[in-house]
C-alpha positions as CSV (number, residue, x, y, z in Angstrom):
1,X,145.0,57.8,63.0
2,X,143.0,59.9,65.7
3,X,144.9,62.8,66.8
4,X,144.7,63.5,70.6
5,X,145.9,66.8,72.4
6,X,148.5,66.1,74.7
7,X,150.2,68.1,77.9
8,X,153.3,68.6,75.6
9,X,151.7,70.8,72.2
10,X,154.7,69.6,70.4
11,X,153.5,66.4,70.1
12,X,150.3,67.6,69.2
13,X,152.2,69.7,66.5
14,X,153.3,66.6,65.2
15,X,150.5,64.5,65.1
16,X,148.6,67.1,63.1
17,X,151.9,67.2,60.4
18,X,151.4,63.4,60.0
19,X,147.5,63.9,58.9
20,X,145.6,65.3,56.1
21,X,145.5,68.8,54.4
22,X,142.1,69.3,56.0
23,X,143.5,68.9,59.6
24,X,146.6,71.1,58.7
25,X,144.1,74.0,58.3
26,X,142.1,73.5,61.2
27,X,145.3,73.5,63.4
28,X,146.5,77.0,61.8
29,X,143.5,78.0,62.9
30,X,143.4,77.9,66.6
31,X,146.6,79.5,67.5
32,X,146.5,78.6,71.3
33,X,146.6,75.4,72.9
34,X,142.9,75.4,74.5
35,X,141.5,76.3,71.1
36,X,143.6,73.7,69.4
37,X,142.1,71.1,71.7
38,X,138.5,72.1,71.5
39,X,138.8,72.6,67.6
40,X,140.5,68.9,67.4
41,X,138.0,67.5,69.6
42,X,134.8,69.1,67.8
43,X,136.5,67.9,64.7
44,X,137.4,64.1,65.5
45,X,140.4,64.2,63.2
46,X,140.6,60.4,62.0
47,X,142.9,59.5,59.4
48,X,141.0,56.9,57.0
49,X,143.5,56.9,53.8
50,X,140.8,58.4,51.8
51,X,141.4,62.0,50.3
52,X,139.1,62.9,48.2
53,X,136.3,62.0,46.0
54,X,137.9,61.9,42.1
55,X,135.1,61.1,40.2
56,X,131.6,60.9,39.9
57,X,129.8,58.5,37.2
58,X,126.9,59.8,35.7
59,X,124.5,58.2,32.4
60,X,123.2,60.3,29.3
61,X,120.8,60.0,27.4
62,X,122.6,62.3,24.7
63,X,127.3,62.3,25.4
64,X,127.6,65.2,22.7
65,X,125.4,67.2,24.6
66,X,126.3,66.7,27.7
67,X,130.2,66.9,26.6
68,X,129.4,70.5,25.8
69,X,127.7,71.4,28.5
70,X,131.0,70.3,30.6
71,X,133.1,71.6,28.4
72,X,131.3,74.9,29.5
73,X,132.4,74.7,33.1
74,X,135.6,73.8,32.3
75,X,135.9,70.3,31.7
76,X,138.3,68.9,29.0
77,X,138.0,65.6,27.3
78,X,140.9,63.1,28.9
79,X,139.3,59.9,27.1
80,X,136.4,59.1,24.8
81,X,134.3,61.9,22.7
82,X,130.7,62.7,21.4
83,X,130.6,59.0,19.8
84,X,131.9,57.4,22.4
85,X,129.7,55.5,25.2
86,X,132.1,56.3,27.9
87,X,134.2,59.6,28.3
88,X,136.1,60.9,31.1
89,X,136.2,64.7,31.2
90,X,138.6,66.0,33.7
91,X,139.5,69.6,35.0
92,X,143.2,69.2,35.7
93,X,145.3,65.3,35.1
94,X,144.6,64.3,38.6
95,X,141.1,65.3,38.7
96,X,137.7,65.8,39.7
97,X,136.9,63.7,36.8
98,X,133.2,63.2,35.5
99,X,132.8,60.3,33.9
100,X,129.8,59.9,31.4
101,X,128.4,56.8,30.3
102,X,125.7,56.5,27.7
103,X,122.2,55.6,28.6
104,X,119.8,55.1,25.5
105,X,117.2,54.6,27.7
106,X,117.8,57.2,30.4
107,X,114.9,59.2,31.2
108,X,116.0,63.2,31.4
109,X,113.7,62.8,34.4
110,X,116.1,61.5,37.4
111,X,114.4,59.5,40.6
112,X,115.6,62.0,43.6
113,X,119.3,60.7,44.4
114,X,121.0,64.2,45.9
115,X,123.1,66.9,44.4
116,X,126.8,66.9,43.3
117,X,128.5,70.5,44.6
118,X,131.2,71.4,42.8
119,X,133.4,74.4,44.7
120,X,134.8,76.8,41.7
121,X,136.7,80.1,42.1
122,X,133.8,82.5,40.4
123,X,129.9,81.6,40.4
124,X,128.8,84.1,38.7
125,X,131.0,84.2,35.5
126,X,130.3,80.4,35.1
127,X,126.8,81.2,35.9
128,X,127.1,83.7,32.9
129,X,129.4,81.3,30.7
130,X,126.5,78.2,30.9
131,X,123.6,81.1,30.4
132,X,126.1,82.6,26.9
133,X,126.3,78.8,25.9
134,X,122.5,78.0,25.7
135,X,122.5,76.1,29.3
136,X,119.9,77.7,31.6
137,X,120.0,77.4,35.1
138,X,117.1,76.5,38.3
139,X,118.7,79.8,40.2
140,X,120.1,82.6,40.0
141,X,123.7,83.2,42.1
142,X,122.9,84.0,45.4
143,X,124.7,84.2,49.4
144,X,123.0,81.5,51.1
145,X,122.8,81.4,54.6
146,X,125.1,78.7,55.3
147,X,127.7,80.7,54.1
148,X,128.4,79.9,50.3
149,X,127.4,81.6,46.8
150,X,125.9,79.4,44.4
151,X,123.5,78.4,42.0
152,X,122.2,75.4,41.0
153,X,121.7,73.7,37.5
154,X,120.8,70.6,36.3
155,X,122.8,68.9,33.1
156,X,121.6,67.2,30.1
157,X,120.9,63.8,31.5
158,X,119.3,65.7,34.6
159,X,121.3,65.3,36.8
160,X,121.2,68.3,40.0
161,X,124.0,70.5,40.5
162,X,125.4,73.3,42.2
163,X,128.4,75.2,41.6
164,X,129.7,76.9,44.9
165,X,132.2,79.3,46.9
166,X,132.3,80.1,50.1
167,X,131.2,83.4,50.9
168,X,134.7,84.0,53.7
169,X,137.1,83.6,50.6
């Protein structure tokens, strides 16, 4: 669903209630009509039944090791364990969810494939938490320009993350 500004803002009004969170917030945003049009036109609201990513599979070379080390963000153990070839370790019921699958023969040095971000509520106390539990960080936190504090990190199988905020929260 594509939502299109019209003469009469209630029906814009209610063709923003019908979508996704994500639009909700950009419509608070513009409080007038010319600045709702320009922000829903910039935006290309498109309603595509997908909501979210939930989960992310990655391998290990080593699942008690990596278990603790998500266990130190945060992570809880919803199915499998340290013995197990596949566990799911989740942060609330309904997710995000990493899934782990054992790998033997993974390398711990990954081909370049990208970087997973996960957005938590303080980067520098898990940055501290991972540095108390032996895990040890590429960077440092830091304001990056595009407008979030991070660091990055990679995990036991070595795979490259960064744990985010955005700086405006």
């Amino acid at each position: 669903m594509r939502i299109e500004p019209s003469d009469d803002i209630g029906e814009t009004v209610a063709g923003v209630e019908a979508c996704d969170a994500g639009a909700k917030v950009a419509f608070r945003r513009h409080t007038t009509r010319d600045d709702l049009w320009t922000a829903l036109a910039a935006r290309q609201v498109v309603m595509t039944g997908i909501h979210r990513i939930d989960a992310i599979t990655l391998t290990t070379p080593d699942m008690a090791t990596s278990i603790a080390f998500y266990r130190a963000v945060g992570f809880t153990i919803s199915f499998g364990g340290d013995k197990s070839e596949f566990t799911t370790m989740s942060i609330e019921p309904n997710g995000p969810h990493v899934n782990l699958i054992s790998d033997h023969e993974a390398s711990r040095t990954l081909a370049s494939w990208g970087r997973v971000i996960f957005h938590v509520d303080d980067v520098d106390n898990l940055h501290r938490r991972l540095v108390a539990a032996g895990f040890q960080p590429d960077t440092e936190p830091a304001d990056a320009s595009w407008g979030e504090r991070y660091f990055a990190i990679h995990d036991p199988g070595g795979h490259d993350l960064s744990f985010a905020r955005p700086l405006d929260i």
